[in-house]
PyMOL Python script that loads the backbone (N, CA, C, O; Angstrom):
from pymol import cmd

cmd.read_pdbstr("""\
ATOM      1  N   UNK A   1     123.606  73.616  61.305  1.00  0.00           N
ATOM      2  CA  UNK A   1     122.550  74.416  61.878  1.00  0.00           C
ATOM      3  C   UNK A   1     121.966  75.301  60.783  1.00  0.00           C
ATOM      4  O   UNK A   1     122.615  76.083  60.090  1.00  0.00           O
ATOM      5  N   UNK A   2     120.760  75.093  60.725  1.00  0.00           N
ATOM      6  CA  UNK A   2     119.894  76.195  59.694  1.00  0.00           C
ATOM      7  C   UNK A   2     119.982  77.321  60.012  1.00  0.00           C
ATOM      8  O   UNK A   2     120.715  77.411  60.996  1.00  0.00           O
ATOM      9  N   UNK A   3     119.518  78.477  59.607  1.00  0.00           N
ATOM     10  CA  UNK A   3     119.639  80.003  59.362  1.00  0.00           C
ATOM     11  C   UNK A   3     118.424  80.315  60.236  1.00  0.00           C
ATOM     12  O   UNK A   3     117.515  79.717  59.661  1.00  0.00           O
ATOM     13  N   UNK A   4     117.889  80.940  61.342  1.00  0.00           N
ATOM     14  CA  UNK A   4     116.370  80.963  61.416  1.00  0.00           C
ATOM     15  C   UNK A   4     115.361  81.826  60.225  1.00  0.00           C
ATOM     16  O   UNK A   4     115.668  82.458  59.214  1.00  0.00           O
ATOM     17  N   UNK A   5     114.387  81.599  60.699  1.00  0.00           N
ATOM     18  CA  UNK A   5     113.502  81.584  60.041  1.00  0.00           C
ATOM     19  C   UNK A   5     112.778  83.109  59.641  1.00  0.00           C
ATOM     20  O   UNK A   5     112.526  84.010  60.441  1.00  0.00           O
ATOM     21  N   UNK A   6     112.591  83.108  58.540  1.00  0.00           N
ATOM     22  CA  UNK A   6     112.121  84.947  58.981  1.00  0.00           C
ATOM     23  C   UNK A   6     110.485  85.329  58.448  1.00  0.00           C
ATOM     24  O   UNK A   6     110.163  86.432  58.006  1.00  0.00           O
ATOM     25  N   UNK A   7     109.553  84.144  58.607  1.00  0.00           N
ATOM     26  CA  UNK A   7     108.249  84.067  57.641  1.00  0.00           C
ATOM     27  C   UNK A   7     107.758  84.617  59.009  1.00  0.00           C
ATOM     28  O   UNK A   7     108.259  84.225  60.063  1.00  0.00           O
ATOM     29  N   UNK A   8     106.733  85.563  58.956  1.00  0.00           N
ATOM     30  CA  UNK A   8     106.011  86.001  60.076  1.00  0.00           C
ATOM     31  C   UNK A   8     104.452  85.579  60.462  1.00  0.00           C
ATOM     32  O   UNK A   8     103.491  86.186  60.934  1.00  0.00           O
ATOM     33  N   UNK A   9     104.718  84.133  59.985  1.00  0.00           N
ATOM     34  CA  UNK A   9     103.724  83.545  60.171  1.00  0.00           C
ATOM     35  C   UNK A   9     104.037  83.083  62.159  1.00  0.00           C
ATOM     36  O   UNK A   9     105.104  82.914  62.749  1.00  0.00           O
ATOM     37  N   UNK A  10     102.462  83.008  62.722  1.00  0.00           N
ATOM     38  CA  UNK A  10     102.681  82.971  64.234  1.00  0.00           C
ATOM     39  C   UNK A  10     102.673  81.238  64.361  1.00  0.00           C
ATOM     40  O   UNK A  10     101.946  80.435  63.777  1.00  0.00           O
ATOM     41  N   UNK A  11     103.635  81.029  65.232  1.00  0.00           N
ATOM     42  CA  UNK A  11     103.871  79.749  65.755  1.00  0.00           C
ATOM     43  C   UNK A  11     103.157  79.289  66.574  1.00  0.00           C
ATOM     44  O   UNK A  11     102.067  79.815  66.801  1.00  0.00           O
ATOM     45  N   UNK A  12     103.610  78.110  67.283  1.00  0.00           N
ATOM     46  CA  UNK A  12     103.235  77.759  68.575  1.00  0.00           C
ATOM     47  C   UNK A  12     103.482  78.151  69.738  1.00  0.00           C
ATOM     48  O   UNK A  12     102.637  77.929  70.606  1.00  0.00           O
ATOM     49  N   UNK A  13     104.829  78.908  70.108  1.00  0.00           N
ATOM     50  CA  UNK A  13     105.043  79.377  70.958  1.00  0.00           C
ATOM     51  C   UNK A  13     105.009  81.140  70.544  1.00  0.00           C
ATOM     52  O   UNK A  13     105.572  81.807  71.412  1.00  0.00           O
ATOM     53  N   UNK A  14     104.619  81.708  69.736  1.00  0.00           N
ATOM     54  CA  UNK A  14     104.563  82.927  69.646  1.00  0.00           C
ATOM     55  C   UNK A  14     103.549  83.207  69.579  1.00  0.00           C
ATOM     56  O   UNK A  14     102.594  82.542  69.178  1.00  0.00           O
ATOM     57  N   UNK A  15     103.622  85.087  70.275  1.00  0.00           N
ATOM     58  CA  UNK A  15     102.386  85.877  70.333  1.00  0.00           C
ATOM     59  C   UNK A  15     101.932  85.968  69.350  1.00  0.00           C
ATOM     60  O   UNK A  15     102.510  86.473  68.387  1.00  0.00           O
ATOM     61  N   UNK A  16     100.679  85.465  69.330  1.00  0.00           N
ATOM     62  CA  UNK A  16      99.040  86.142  68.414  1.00  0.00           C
ATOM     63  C   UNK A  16      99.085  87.367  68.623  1.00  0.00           C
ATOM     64  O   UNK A  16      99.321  87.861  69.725  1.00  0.00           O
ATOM     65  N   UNK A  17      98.764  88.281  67.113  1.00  0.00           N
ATOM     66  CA  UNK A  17      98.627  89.529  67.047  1.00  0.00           C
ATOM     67  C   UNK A  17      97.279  90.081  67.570  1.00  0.00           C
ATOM     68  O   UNK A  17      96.402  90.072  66.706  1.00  0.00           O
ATOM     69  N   UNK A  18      96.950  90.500  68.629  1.00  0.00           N
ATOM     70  CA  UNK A  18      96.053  90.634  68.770  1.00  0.00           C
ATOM     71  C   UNK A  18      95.081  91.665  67.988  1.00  0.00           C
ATOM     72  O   UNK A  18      95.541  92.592  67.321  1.00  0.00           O
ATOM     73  N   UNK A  19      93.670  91.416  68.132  1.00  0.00           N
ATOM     74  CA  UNK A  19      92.243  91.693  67.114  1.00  0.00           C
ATOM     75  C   UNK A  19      92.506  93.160  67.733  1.00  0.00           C
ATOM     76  O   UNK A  19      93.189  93.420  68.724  1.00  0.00           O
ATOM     77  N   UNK A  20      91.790  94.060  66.898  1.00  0.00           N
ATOM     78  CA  UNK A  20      91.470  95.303  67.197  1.00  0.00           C
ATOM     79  C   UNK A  20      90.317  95.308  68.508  1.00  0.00           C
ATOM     80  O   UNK A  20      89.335  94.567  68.564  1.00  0.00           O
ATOM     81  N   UNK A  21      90.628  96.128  69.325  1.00  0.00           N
ATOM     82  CA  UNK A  21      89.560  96.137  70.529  1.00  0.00           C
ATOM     83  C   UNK A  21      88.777  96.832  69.781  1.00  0.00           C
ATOM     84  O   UNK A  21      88.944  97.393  68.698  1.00  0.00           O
ATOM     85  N   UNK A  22      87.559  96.693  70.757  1.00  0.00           N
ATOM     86  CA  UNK A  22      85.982  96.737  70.763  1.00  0.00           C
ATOM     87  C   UNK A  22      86.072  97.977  71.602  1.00  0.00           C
ATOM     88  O   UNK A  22      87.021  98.106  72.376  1.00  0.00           O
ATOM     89  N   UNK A  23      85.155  98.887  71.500  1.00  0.00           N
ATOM     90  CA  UNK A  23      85.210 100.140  72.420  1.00  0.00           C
ATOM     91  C   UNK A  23      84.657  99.779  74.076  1.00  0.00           C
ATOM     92  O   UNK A  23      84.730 100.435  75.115  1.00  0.00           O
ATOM     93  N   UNK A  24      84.002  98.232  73.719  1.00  0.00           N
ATOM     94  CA  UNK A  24      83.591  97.397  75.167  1.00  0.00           C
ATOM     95  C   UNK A  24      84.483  97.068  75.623  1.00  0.00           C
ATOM     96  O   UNK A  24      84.486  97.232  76.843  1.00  0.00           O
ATOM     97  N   UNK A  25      85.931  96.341  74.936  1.00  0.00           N
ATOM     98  CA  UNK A  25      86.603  96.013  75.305  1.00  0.00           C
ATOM     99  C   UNK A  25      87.530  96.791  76.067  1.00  0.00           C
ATOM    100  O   UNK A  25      87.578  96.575  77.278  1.00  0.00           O
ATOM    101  N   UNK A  26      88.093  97.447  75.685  1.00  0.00           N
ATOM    102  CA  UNK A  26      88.753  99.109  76.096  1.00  0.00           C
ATOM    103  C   UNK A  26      87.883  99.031  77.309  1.00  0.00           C
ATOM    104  O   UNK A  26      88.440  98.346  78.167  1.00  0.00           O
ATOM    105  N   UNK A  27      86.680  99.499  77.704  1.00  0.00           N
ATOM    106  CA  UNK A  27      86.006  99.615  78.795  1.00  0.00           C
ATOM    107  C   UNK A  27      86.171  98.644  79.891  1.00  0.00           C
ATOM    108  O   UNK A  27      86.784  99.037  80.883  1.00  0.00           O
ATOM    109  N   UNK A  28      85.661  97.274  79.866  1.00  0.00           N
ATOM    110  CA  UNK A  28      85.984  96.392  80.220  1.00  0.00           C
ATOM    111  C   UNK A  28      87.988  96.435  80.602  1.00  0.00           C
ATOM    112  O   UNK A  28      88.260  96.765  81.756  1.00  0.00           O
ATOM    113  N   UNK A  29      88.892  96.197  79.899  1.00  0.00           N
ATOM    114  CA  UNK A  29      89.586  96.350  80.510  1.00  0.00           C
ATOM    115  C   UNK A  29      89.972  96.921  81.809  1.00  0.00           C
ATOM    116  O   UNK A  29      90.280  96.360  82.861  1.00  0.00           O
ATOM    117  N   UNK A  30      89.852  98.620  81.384  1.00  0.00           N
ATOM    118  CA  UNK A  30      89.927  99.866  82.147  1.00  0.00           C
ATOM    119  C   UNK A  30      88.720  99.467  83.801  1.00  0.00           C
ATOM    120  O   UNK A  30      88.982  99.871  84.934  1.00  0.00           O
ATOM    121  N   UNK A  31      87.907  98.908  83.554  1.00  0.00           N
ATOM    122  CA  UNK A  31      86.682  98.693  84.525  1.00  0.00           C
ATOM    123  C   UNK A  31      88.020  97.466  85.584  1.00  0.00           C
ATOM    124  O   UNK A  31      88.482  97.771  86.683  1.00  0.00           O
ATOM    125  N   UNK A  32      88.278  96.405  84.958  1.00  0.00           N
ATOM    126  CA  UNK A  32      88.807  95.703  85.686  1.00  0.00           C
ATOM    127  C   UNK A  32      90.110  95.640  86.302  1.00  0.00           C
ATOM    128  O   UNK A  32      90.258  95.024  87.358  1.00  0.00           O
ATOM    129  N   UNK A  33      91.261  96.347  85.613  1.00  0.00           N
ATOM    130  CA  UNK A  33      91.936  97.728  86.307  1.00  0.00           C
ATOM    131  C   UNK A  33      91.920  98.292  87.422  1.00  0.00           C
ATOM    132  O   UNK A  33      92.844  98.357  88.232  1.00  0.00           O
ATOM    133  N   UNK A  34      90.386  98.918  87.539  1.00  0.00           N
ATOM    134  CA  UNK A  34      90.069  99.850  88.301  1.00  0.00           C
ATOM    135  C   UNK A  34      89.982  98.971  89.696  1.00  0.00           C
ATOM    136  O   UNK A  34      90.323  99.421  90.790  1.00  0.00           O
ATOM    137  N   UNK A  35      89.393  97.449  89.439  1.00  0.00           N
ATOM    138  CA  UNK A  35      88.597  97.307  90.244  1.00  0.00           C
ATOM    139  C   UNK A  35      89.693  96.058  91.390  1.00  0.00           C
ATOM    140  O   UNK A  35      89.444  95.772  92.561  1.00  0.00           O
ATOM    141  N   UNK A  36      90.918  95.525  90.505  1.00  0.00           N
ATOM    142  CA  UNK A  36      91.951  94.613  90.982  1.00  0.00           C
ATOM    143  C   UNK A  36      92.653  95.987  91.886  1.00  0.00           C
ATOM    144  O   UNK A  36      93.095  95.643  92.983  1.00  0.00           O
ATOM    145  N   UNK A  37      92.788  97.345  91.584  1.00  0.00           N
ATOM    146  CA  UNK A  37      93.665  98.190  91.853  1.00  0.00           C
ATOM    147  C   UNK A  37      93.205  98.418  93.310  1.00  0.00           C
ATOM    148  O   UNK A  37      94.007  98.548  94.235  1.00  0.00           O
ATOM    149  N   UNK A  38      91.590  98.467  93.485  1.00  0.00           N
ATOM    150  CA  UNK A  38      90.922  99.281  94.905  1.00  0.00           C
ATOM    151  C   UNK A  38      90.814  97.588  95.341  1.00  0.00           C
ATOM    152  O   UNK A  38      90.843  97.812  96.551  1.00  0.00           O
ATOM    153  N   UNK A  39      90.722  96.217  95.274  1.00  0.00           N
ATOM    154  CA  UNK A  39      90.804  95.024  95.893  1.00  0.00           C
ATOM    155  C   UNK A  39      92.226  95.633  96.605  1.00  0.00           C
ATOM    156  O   UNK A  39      92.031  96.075  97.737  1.00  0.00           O
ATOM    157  N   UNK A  40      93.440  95.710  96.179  1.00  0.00           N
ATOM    158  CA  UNK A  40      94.672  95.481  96.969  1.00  0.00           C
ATOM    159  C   UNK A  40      94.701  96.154  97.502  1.00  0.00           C
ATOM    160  O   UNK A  40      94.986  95.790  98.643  1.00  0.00           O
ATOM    161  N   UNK A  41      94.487  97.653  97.365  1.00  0.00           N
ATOM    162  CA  UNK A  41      94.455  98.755  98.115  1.00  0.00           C
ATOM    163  C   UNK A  41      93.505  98.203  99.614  1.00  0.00           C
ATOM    164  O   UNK A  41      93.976  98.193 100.751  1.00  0.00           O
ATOM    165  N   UNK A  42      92.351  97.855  99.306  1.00  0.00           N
ATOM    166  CA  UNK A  42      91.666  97.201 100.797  1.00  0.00           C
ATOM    167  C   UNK A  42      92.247  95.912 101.266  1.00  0.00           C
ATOM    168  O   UNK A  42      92.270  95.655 102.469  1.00  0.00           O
ATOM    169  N   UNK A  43      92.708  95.108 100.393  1.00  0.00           N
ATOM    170  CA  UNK A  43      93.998  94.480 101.053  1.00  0.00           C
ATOM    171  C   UNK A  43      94.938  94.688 101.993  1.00  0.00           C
ATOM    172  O   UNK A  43      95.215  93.819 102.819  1.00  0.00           O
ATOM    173  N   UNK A  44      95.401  95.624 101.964  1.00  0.00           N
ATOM    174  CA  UNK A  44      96.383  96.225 102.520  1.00  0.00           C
ATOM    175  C   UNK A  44      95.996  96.803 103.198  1.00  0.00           C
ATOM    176  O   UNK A  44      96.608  96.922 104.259  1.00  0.00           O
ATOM    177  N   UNK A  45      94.718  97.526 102.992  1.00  0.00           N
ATOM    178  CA  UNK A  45      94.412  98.337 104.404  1.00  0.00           C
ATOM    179  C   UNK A  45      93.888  97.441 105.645  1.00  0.00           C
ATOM    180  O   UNK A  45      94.074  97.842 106.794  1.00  0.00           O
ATOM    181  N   UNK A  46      93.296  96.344 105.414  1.00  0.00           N
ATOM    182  CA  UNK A  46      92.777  94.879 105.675  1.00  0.00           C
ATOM    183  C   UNK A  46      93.802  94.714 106.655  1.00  0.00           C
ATOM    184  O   UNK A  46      93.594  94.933 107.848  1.00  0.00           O
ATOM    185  N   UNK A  47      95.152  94.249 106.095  1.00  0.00           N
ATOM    186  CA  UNK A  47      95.648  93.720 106.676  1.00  0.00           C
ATOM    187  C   UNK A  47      96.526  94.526 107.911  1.00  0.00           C
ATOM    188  O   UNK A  47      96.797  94.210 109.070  1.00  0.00           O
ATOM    189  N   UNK A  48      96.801  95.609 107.151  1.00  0.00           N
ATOM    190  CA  UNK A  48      97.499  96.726 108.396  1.00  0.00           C
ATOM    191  C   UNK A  48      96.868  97.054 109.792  1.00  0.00           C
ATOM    192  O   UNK A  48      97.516  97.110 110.836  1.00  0.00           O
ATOM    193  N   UNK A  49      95.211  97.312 109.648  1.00  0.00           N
ATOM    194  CA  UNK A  49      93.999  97.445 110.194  1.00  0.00           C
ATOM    195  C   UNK A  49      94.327  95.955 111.323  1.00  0.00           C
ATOM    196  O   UNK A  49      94.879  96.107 112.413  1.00  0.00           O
ATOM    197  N   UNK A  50      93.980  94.911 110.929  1.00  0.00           N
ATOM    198  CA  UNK A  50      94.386  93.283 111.654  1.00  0.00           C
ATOM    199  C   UNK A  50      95.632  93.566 112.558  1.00  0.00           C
ATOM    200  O   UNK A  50      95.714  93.364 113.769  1.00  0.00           O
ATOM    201  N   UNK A  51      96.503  94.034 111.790  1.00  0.00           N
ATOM    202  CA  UNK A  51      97.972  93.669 112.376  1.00  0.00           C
ATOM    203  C   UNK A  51      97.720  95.222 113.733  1.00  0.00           C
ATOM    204  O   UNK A  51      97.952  94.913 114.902  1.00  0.00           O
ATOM    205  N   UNK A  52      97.405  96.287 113.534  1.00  0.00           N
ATOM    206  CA  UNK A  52      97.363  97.002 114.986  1.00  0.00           C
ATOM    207  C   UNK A  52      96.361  96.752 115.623  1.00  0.00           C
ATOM    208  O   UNK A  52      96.539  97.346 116.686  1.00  0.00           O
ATOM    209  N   UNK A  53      95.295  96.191 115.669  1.00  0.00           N
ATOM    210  CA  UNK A  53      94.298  95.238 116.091  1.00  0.00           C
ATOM    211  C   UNK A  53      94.801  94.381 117.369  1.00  0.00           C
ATOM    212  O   UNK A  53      94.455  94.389 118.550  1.00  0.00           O
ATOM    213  N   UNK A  54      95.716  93.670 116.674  1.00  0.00           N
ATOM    214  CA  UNK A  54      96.504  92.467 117.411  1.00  0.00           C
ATOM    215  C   UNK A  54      97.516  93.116 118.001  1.00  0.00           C
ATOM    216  O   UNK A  54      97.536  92.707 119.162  1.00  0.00           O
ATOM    217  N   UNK A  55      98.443  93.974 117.825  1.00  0.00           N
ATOM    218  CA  UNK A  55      98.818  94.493 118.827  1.00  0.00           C
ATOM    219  C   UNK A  55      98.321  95.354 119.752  1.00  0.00           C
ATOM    220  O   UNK A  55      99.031  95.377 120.757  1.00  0.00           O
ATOM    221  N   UNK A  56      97.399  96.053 119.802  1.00  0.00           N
ATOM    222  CA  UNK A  56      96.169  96.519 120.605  1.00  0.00           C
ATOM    223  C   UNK A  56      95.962  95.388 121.470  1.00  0.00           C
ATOM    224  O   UNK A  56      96.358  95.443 122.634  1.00  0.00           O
ATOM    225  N   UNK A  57      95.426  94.447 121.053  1.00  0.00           N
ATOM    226  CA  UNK A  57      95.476  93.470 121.790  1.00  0.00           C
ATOM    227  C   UNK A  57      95.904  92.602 122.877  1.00  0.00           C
ATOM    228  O   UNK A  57      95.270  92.079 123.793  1.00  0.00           O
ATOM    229  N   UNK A  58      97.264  92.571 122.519  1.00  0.00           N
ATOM    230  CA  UNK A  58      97.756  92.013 122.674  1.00  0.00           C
ATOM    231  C   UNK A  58      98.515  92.501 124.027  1.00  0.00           C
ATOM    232  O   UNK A  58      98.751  91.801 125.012  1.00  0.00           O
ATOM    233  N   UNK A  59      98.859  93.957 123.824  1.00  0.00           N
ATOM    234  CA  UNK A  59      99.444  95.487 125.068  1.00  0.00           C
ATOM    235  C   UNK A  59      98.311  95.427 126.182  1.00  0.00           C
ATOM    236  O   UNK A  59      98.388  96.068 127.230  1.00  0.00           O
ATOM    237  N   UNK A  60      97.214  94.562 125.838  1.00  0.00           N
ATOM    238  CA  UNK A  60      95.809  94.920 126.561  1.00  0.00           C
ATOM    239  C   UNK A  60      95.492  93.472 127.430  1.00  0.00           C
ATOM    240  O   UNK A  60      94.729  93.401 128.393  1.00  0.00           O
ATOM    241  N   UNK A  61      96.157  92.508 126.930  1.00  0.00           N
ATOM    242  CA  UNK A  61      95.767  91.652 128.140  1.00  0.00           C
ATOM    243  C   UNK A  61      96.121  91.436 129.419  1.00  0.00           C
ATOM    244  O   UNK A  61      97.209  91.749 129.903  1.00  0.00           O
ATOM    245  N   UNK A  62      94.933  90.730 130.169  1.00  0.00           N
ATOM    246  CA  UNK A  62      94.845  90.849 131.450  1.00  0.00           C
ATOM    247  C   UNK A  62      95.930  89.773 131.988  1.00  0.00           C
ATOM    248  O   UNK A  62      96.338  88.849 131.285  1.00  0.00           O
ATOM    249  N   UNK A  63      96.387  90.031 133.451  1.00  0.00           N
ATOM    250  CA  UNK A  63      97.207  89.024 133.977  1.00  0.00           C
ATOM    251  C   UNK A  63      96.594  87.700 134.650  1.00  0.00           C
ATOM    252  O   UNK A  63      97.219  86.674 134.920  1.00  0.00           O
ATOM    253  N   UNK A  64      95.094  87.980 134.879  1.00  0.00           N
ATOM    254  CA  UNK A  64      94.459  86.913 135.017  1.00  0.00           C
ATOM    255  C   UNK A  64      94.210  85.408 134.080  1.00  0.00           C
ATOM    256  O   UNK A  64      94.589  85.521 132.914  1.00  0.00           O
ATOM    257  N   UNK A  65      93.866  84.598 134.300  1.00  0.00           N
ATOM    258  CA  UNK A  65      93.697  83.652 132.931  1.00  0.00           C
ATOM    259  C   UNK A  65      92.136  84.020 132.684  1.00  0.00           C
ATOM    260  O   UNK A  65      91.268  84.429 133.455  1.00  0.00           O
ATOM    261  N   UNK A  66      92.126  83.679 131.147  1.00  0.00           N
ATOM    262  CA  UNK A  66      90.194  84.010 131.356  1.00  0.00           C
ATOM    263  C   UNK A  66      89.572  83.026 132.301  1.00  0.00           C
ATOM    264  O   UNK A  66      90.025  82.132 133.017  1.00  0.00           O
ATOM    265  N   UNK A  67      88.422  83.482 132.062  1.00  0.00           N
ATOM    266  CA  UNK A  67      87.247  82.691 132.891  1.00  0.00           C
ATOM    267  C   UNK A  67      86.370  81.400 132.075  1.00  0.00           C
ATOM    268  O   UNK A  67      85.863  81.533 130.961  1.00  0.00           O
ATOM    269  N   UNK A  68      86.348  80.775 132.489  1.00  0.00           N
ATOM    270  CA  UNK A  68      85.498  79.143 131.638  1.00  0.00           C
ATOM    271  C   UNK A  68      84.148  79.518 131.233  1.00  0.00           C
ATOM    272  O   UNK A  68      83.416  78.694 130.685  1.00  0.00           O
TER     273      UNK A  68
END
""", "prot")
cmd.dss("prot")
cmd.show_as("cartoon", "prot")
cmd.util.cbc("prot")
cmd.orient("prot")
């Protein structure tokens, strides 16, 4: 078995050093951040909102069958 290797040249399976950001870039990041963070947040409110909905619902139906 060889010794590994210690040249810090980047491989195939290793991380690229990444480029210096762009002050757009920085922005851009931070913008899309912002914007995955308030998606889940209404996600969640989405879905909590649905789920007492349906039980509202659900405490609320009639004993009749509907009507055609």
């Amino acid at each position: 078995m060889s010794p590994p290797r210690k040249s810090s040249s980047p491989g195939l399976f290793r991380e690229m050093p990444l480029a210096p950001q762009t002050p757009h870039d920085k922005t851009a990041a931070a913008a899309k951040l912002i914007i995955e963070t308030e998606a889940t947040k209404r996600a969640d409110r989405t879905a909590a909102l649905k789920e007492a909905r349906l039980a509202r619902d659900a405490a609320a139906l009639p004993d009749a069958p509907p009507a055609r």
